[in-house]
ROVO-841320 format. One record per residue (C-alpha): y, x, z; residue number from 1; chain. Coordinates in steps of 0.001 Angstrom, whole numbers, plus 500000, padded with zeros to 6 digits. Last residue first. Example, Ala and Ser with C-alpha at 12.3 -4.5 7.8 and 13.67 -1.06 7.14 Angstrom:
BEGIN
rec v: 498940 u: 513670 w: 507140 pos: 2 unit: A
rec v: 495500 u: 512300 w: 507800 pos: 1 unit: A
***
This chain:
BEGIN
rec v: 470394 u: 476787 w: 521323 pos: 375 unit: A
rec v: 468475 u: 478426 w: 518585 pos: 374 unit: A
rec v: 470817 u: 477475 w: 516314 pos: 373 unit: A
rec v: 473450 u: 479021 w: 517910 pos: 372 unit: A
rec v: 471440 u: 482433 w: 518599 pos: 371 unit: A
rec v: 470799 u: 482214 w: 514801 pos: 370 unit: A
rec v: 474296 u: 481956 w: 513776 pos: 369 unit: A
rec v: 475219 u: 484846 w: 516533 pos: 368 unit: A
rec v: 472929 u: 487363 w: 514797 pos: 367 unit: A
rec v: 473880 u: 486442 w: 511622 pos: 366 unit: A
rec v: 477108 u: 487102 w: 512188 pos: 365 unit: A
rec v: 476787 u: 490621 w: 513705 pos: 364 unit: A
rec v: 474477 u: 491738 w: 510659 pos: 363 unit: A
rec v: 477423 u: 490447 w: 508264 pos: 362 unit: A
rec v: 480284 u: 492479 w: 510507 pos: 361 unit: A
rec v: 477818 u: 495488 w: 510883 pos: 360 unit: A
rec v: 477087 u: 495836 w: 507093 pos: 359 unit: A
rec v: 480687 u: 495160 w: 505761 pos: 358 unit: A
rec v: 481864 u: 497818 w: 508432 pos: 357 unit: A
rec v: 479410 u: 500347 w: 506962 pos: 356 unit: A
rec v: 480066 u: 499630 w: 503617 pos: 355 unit: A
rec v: 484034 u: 500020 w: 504583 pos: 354 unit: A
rec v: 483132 u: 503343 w: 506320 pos: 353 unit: A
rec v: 480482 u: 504327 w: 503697 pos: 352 unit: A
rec v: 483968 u: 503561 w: 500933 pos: 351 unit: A
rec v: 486389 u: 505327 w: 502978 pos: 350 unit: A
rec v: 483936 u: 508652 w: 502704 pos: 349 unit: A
rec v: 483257 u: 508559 w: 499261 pos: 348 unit: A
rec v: 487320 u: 507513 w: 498486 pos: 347 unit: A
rec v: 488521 u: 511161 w: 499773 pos: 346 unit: A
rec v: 490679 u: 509610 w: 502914 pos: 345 unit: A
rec v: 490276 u: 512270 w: 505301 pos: 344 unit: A
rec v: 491711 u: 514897 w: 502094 pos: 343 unit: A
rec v: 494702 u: 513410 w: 503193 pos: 342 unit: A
rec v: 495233 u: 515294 w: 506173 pos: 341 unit: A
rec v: 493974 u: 518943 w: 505138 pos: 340 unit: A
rec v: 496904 u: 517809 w: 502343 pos: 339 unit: A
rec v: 499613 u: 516732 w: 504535 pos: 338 unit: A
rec v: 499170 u: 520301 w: 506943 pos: 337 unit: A
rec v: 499245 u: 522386 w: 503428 pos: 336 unit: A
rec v: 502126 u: 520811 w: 502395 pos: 335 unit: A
rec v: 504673 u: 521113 w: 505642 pos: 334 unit: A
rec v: 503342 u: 524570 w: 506235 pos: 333 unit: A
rec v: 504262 u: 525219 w: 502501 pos: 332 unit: A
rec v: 507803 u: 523696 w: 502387 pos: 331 unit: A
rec v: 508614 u: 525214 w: 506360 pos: 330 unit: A
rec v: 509093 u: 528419 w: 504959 pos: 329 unit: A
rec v: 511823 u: 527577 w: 502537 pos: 328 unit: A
rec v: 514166 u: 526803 w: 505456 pos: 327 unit: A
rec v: 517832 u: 525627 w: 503940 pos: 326 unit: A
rec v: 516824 u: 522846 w: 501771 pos: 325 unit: A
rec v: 513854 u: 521529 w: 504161 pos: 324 unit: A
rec v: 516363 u: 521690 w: 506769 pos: 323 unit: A
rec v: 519370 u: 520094 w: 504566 pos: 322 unit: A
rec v: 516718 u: 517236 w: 503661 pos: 321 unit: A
rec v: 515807 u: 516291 w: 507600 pos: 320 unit: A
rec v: 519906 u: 516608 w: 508609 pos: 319 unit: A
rec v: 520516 u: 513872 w: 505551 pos: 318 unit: A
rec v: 518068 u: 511621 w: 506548 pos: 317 unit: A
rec v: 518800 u: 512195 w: 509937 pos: 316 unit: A
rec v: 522387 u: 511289 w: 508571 pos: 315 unit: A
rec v: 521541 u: 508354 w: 506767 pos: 314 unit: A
rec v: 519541 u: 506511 w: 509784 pos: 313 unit: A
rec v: 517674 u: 503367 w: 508042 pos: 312 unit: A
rec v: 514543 u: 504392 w: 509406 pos: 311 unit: A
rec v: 514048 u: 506911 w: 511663 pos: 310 unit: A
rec v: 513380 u: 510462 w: 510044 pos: 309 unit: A
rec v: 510195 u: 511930 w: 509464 pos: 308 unit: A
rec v: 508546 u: 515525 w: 508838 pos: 307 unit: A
rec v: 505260 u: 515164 w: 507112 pos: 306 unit: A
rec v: 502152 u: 515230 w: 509368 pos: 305 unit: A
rec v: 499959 u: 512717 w: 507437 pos: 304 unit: A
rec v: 502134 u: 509835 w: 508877 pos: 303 unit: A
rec v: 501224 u: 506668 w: 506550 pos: 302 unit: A
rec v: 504509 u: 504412 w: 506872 pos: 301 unit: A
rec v: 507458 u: 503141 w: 509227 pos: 300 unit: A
rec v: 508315 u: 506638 w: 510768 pos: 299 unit: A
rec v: 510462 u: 507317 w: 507748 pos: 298 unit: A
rec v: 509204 u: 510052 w: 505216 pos: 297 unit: A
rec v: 510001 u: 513524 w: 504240 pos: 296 unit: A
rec v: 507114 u: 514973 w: 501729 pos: 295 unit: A
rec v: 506061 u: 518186 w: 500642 pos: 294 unit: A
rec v: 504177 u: 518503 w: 497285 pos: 293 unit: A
rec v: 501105 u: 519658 w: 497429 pos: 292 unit: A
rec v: 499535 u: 517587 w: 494672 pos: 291 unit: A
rec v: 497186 u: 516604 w: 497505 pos: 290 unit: A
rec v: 500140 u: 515246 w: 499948 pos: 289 unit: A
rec v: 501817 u: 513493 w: 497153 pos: 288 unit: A
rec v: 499172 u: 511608 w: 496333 pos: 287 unit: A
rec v: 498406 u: 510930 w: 499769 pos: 286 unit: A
rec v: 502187 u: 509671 w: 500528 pos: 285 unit: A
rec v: 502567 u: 507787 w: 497107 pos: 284 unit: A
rec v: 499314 u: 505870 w: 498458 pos: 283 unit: A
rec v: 502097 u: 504191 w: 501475 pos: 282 unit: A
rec v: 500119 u: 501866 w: 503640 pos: 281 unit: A
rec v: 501756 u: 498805 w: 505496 pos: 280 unit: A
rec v: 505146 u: 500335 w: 504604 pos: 279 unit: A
rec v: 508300 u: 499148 w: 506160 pos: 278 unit: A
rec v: 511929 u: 500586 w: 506074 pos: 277 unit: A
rec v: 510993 u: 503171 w: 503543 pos: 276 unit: A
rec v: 512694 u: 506232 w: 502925 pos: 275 unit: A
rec v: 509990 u: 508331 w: 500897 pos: 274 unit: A
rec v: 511636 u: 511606 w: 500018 pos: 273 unit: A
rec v: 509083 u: 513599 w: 498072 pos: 272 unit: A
rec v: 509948 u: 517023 w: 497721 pos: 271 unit: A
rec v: 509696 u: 519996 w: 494688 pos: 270 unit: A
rec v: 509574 u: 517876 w: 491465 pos: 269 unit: A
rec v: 507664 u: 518128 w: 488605 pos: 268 unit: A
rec v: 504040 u: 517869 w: 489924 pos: 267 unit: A
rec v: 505114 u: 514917 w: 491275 pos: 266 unit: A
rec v: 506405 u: 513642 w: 488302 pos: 265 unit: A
rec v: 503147 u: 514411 w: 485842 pos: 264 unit: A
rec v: 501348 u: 513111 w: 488659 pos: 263 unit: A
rec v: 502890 u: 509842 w: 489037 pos: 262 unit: A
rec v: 502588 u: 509869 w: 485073 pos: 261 unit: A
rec v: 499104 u: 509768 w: 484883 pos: 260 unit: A
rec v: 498623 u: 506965 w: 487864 pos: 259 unit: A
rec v: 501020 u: 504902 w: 485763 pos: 258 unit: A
rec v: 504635 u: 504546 w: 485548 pos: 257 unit: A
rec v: 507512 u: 502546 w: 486940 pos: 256 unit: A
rec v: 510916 u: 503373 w: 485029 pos: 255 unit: A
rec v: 512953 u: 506177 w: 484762 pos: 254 unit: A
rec v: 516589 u: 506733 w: 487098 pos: 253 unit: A
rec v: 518344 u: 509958 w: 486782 pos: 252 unit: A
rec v: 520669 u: 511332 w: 489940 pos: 251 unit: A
rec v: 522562 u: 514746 w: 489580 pos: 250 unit: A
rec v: 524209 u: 514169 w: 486689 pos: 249 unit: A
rec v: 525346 u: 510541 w: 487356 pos: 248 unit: A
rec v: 526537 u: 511796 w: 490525 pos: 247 unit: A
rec v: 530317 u: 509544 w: 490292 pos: 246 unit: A
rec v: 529470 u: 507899 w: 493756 pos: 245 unit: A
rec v: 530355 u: 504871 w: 491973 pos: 244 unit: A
rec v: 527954 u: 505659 w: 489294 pos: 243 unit: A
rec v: 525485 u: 506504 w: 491569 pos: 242 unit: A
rec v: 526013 u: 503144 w: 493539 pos: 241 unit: A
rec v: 526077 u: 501268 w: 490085 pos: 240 unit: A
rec v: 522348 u: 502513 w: 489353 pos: 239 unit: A
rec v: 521420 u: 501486 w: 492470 pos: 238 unit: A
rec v: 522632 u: 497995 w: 492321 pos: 237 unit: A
rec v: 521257 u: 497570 w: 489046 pos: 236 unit: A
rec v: 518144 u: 498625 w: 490194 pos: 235 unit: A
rec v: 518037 u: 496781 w: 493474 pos: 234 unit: A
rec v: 515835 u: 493724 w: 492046 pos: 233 unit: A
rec v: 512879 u: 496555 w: 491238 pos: 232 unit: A
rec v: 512024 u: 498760 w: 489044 pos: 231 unit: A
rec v: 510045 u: 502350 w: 489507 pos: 230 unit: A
rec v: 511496 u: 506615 w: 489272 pos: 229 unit: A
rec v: 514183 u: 507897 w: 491233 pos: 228 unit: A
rec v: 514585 u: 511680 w: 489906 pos: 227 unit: A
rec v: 517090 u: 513039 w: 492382 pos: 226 unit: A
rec v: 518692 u: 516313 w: 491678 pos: 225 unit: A
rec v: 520291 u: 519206 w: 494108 pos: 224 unit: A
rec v: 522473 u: 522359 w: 492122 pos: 223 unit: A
rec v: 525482 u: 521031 w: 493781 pos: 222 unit: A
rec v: 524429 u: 521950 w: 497634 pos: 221 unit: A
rec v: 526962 u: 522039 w: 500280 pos: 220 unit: A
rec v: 529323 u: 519385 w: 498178 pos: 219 unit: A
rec v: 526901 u: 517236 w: 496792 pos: 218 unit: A
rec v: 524716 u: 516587 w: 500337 pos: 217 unit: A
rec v: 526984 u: 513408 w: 501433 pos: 216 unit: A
rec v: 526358 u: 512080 w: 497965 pos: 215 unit: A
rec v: 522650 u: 512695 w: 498271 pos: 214 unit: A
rec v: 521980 u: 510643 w: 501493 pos: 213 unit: A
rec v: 524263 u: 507697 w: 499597 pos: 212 unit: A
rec v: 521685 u: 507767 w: 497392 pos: 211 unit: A
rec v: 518365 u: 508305 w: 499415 pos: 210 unit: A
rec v: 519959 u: 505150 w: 502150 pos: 209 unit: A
rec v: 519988 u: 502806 w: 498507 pos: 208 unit: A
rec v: 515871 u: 504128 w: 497861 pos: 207 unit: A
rec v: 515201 u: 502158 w: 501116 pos: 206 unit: A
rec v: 512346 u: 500528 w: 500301 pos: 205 unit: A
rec v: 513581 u: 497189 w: 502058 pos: 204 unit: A
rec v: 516155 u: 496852 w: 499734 pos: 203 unit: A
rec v: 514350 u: 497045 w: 496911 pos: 202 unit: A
rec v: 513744 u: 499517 w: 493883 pos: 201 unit: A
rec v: 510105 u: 499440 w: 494188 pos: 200 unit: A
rec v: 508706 u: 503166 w: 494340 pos: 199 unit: A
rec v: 508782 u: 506936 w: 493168 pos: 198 unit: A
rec v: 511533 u: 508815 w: 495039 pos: 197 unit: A
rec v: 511738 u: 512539 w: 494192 pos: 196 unit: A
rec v: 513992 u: 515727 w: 494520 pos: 195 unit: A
rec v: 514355 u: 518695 w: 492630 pos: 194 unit: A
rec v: 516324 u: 521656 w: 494433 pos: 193 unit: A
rec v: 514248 u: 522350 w: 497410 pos: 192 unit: A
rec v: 512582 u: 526060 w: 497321 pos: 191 unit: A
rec v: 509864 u: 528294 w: 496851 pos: 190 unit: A
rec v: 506954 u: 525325 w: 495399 pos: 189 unit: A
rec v: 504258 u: 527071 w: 493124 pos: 188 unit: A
rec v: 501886 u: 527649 w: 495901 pos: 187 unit: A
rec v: 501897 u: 524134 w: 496736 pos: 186 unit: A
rec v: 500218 u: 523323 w: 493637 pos: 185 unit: A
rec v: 496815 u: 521919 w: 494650 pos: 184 unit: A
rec v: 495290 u: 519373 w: 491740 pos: 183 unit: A
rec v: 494767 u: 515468 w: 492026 pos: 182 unit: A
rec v: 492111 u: 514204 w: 490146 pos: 181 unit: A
rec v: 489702 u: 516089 w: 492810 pos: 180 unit: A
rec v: 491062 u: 513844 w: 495977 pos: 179 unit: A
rec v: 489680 u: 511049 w: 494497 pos: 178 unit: A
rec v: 491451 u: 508364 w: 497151 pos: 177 unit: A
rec v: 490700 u: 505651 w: 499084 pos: 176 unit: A
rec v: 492991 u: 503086 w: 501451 pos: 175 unit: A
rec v: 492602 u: 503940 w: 505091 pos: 174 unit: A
rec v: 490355 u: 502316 w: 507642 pos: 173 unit: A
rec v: 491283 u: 501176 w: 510724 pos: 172 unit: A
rec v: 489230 u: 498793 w: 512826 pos: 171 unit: A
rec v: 490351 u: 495291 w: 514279 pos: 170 unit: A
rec v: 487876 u: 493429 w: 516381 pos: 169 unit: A
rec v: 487031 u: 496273 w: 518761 pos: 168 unit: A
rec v: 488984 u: 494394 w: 521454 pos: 167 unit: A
rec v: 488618 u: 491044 w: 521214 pos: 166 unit: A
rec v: 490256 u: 489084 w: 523780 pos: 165 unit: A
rec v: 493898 u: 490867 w: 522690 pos: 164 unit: A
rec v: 493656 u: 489275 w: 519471 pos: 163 unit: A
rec v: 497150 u: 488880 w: 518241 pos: 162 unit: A
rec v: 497936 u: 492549 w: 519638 pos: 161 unit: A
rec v: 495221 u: 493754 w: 517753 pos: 160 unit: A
rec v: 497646 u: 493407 w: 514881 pos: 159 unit: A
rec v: 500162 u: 495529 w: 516270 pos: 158 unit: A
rec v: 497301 u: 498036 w: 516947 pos: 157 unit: A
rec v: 495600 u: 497965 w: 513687 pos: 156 unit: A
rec v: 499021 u: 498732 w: 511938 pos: 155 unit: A
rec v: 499986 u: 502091 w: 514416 pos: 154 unit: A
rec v: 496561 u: 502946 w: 513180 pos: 153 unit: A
rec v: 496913 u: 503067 w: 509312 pos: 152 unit: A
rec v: 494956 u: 500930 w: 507064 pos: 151 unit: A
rec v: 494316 u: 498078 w: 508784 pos: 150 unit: A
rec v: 490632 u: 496126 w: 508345 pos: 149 unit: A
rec v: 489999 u: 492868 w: 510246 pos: 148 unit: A
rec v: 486326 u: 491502 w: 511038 pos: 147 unit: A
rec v: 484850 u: 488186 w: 512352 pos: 146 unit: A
rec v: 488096 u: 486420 w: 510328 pos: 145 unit: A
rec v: 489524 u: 483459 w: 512560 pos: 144 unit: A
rec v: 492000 u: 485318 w: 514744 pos: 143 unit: A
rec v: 492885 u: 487647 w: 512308 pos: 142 unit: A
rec v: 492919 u: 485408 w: 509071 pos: 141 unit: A
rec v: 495588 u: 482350 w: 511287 pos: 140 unit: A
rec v: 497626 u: 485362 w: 511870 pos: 139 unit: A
rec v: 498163 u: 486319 w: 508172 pos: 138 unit: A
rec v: 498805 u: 482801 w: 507787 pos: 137 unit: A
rec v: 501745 u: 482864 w: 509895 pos: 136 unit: A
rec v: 503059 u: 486028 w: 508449 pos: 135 unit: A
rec v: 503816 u: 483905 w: 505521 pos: 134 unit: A
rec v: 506399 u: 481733 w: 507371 pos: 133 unit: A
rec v: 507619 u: 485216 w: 508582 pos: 132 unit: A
rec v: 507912 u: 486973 w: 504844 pos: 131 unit: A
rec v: 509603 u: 483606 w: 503458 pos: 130 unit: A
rec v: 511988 u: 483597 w: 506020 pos: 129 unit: A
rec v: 512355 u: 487285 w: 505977 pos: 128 unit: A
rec v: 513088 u: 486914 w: 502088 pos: 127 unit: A
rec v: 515885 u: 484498 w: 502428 pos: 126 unit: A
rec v: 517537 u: 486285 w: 504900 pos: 125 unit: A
rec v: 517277 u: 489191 w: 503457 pos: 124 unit: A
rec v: 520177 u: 491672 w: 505686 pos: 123 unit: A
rec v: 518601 u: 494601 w: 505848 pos: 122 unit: A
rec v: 517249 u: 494159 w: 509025 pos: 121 unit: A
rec v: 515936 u: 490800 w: 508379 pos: 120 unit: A
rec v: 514292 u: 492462 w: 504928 pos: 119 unit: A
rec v: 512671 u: 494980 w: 507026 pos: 118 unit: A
rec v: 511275 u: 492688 w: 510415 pos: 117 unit: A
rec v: 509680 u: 490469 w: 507704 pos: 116 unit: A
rec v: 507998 u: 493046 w: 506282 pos: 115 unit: A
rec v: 507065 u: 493649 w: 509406 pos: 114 unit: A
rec v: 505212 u: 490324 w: 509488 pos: 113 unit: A
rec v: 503998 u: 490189 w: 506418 pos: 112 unit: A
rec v: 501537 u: 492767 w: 506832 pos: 111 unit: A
rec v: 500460 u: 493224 w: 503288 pos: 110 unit: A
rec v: 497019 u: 495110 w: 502581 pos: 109 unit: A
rec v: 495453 u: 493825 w: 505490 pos: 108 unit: A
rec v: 491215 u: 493419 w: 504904 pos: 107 unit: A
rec v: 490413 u: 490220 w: 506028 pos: 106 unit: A
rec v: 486387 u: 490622 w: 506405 pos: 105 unit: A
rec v: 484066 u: 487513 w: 506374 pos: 104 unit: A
rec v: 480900 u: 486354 w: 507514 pos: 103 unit: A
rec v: 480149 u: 482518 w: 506502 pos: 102 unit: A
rec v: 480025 u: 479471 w: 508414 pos: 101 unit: A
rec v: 483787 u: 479335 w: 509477 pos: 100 unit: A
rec v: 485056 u: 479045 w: 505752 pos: 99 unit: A
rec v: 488488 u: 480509 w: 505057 pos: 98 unit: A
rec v: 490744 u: 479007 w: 502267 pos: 97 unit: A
rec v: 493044 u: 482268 w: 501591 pos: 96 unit: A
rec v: 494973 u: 484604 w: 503093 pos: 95 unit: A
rec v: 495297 u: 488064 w: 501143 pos: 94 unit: A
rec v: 492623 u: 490869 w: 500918 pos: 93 unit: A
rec v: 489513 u: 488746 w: 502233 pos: 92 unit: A
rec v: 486083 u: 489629 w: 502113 pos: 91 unit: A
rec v: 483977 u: 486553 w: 501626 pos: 90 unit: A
rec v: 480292 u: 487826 w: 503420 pos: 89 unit: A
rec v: 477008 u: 486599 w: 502803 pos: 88 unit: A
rec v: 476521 u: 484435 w: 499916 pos: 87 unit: A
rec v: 476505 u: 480747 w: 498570 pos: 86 unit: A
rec v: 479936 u: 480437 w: 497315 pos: 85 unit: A
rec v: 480698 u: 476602 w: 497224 pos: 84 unit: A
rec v: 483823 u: 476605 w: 499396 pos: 83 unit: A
rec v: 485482 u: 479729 w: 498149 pos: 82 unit: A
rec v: 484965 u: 478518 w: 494029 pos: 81 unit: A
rec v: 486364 u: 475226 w: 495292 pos: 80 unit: A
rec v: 489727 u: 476992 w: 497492 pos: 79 unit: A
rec v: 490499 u: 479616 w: 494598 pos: 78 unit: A
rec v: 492859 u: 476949 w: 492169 pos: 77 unit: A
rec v: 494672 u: 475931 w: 495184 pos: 76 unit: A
rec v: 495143 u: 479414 w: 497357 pos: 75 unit: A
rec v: 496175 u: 480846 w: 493876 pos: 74 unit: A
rec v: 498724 u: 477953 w: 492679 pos: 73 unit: A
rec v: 500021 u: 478513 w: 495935 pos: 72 unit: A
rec v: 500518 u: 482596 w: 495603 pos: 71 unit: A
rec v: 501920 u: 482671 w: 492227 pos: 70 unit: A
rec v: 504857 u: 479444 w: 492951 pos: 69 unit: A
rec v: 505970 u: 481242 w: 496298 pos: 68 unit: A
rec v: 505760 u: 485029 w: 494483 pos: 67 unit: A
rec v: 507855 u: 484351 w: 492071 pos: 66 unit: A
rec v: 506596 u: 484382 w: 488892 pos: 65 unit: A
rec v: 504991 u: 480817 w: 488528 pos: 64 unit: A
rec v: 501951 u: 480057 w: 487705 pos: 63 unit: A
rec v: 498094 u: 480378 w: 488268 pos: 62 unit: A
rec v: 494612 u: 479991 w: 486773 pos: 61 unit: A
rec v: 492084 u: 481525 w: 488510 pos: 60 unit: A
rec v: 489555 u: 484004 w: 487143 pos: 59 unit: A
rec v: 485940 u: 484369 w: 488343 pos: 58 unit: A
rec v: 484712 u: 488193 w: 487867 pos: 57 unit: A
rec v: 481344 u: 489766 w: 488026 pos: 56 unit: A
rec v: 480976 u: 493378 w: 488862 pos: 55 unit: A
rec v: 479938 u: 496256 w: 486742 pos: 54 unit: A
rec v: 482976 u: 496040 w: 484530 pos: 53 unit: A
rec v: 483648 u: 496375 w: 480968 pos: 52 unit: A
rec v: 482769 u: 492432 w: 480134 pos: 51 unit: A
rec v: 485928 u: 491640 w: 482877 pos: 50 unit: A
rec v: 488317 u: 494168 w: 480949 pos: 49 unit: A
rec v: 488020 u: 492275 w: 477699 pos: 48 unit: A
rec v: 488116 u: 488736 w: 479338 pos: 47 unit: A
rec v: 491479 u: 489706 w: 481250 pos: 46 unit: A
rec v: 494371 u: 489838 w: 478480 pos: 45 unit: A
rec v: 495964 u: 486998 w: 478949 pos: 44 unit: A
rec v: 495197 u: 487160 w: 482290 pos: 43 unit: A
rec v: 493507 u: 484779 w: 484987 pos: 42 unit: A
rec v: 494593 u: 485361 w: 488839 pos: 41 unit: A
rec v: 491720 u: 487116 w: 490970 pos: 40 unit: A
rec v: 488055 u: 486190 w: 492640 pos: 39 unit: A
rec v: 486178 u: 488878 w: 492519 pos: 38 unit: A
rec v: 482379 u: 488688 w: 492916 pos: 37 unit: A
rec v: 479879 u: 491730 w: 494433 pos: 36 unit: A
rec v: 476323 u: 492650 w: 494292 pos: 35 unit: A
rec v: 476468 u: 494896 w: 496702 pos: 34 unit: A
rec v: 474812 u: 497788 w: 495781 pos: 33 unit: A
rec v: 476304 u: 501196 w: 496758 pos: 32 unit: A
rec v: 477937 u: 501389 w: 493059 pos: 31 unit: A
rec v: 479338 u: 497915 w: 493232 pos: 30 unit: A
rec v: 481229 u: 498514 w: 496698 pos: 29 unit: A
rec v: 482589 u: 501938 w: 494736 pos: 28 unit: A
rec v: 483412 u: 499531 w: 491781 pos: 27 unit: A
rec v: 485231 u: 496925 w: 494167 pos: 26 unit: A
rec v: 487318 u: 499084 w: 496344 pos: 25 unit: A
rec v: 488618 u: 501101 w: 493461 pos: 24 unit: A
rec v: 489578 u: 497688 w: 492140 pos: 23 unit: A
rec v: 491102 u: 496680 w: 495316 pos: 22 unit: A
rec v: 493014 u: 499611 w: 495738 pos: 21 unit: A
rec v: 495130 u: 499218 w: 492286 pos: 20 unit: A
rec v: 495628 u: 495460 w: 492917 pos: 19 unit: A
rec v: 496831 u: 496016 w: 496118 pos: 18 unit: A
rec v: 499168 u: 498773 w: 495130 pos: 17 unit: A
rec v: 501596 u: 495904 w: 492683 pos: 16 unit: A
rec v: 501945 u: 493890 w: 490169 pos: 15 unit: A
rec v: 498978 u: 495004 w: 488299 pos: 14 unit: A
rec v: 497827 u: 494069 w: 484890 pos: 13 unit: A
rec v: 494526 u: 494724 w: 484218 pos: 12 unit: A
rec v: 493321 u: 494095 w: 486791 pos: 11 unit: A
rec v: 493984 u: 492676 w: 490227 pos: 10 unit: A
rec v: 496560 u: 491244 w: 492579 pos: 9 unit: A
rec v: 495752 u: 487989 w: 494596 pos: 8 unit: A
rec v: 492661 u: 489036 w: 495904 pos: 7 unit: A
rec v: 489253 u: 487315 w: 497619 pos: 6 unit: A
rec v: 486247 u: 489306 w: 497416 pos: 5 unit: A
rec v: 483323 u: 487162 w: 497217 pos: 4 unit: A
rec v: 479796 u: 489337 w: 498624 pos: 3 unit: A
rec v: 475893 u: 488920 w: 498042 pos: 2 unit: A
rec v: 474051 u: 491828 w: 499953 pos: 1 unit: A
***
């Protein structure tokens, strides 16, 4: 089968998780034999990666570093290579031109429109507006695409909500993982004193809700730490709240990393706090989960069966920590119920369900082509 994927982030430099889960995507698709194109933004530094890989590659050309400028240069320079691919299936990780005589897949990385929802509640005005006007498009994919992918399940049912006719027409399917690059040690954890946040620094991540968390925690437990590791526009911001809150010793701040050094951190720490306001996905979560770490998350992400708190709510934040703190025996029921959870998502399995998907959705298309034409 002859297959365009469509994606906005990619190799081998990577904004952000789509980029990472799109790549895994492609070289497991490549390994069950699809003979597979990307289409992605052109790099500097992109031809030596492209001649390393077992799929083909078709760079565009884009500009700008906002994402605005990035993502219109991208729908303009991608349109002619989408219109004169002569294949079976475009799959779709963004929106992008969309051709009606073709099978295609939108796979939802970014749901715009909670993301939306998290930067009005926290005050982005500017952002939300961008995030709903976006969301738009995202809506225009569902309704038009034959097949739509969510990762989690609370996700496909929002967006099955736009599609109410066509029940069936948006499966979940969580992002893949190698579950044996990531090794067990939740035998080693006995109690709470290191804590970790590794993510954008952004409002709508909620790292500023961790902080203030931990200042109200100082006084009934001194020996706590937070290791708050990634960049983002509220670094500075962060780092003044700490200051402010006078906890430079208990709070340390290192910059993004790579898959290596999430795991150096993780296995490092003793809880993973992940405060998000939105979060179509969350791979921190399954890392996390099969290091063994525990985790404490919002209700807005990947639920694996960590203990969460609503989002935005300081002192559930602050009540979930002090019970993890004051309960040791709850750290290794907490870890080994996240890791029989995540182990669901071992990246042979996701990829026959996505192959499988891809399969049905093309075989389904043809099908109704040649009923048409018959008619």
């Amino acid at each position: 089968m002859k297959v365009m994927m469509v994606v906005h982030d990619f190799p081998p430099r990577i904004i952000g998780g789509e980029g990472v889960v799109a790549e895994k995507i492609a070289c497991t698709l490549t390994k069950l034999g699809i003979d597979l194109t990307v289409i992605c933004p052109d790099q500097p530094d992109s031809q030596s990666y492209d001649q390393r890989m077992s799929f083909k590659t078709q760079r565009i050309r884009t500009f700008g570093r906002n994402f605005v400028l990035r993502t219109a240069s991208f729908w303009a320079g991608s349109r002619h290579r989408i219109r004169s691919f002569d294949g079976d299936l475009i799959y779709y990780w963004r929106p992008a031109a969309l051709r009606k005589d073709i099978a295609s897949v939108f796979h939802v990385h970014t749901w715009r429109s909670g993301l939306a929802r998290a930067c009005a509640e926290n005050d982005l005005k500017a952002h939300s507006a961008v995030n709903r006007i976006y969301a738009t498009f995202d809506t225009i994919m569902v309704k038009n695409c034959a097949r739509v992918i969510a990762p989690r399940k609370e996700l496909a049912r929002e967006i099955a909500r736009i599609v109410p006719e066509k029940p069936g027409k948006v499966v979940t399917i969580g992002n893949p993982i190698q579950i044996n690059q990531w090794p067990d040690r939740a035998a080693e954890i006995r109690s709470v004193k290191k804590l970790l946040f590794i993510g954008r620094l952004d409002k709508a991540k909620g790292v500023l809700d961790l902080i203030h968390a931990m200042g109200r925690l100082r006084k009934s437990h001194p020996l706590l730490s937070l290791c708050i590791i990634g960049d983002g526009p509220e670094k500075a911001r962060a780092v003044r709240l700490v200051e402010d809150l006078k906890m430079e010793n208990s709070i340390t701040f290192s910059p993004s990393t790579d898959s290596n050094g999430v795991l150096q951190a993780l296995t490092a720490h003793d809880l993973l706090v992940v405060p998000t306001h939105f979060e179509t996905f969350g791979m921190i979560l399954l890392e996390a989960a099969l290091v063994g770490i525990p985790i404490i998350s919002t209700r807005d992400c990947l639920q694996l069966g960590q203990h969460t708190f609503p989002r935005g709510d300081i002192p559930s934040l602050v009540l979930t920590l002090t019970r993890y703190i004051s309960n040791p025996g709850l750290l290794a029921e907490s870890a080994g119920c996240c890791r029989l959870t995540a182990e669901k998502f071992d990246d042979s399995q996701v990829s026959k369900e996505l192959l499988s998907e891809i399969e049905k959705t093309q075989k389904v298309y043809s099908q109704k082509k040649l009923t048409a034409e018959q008619t």
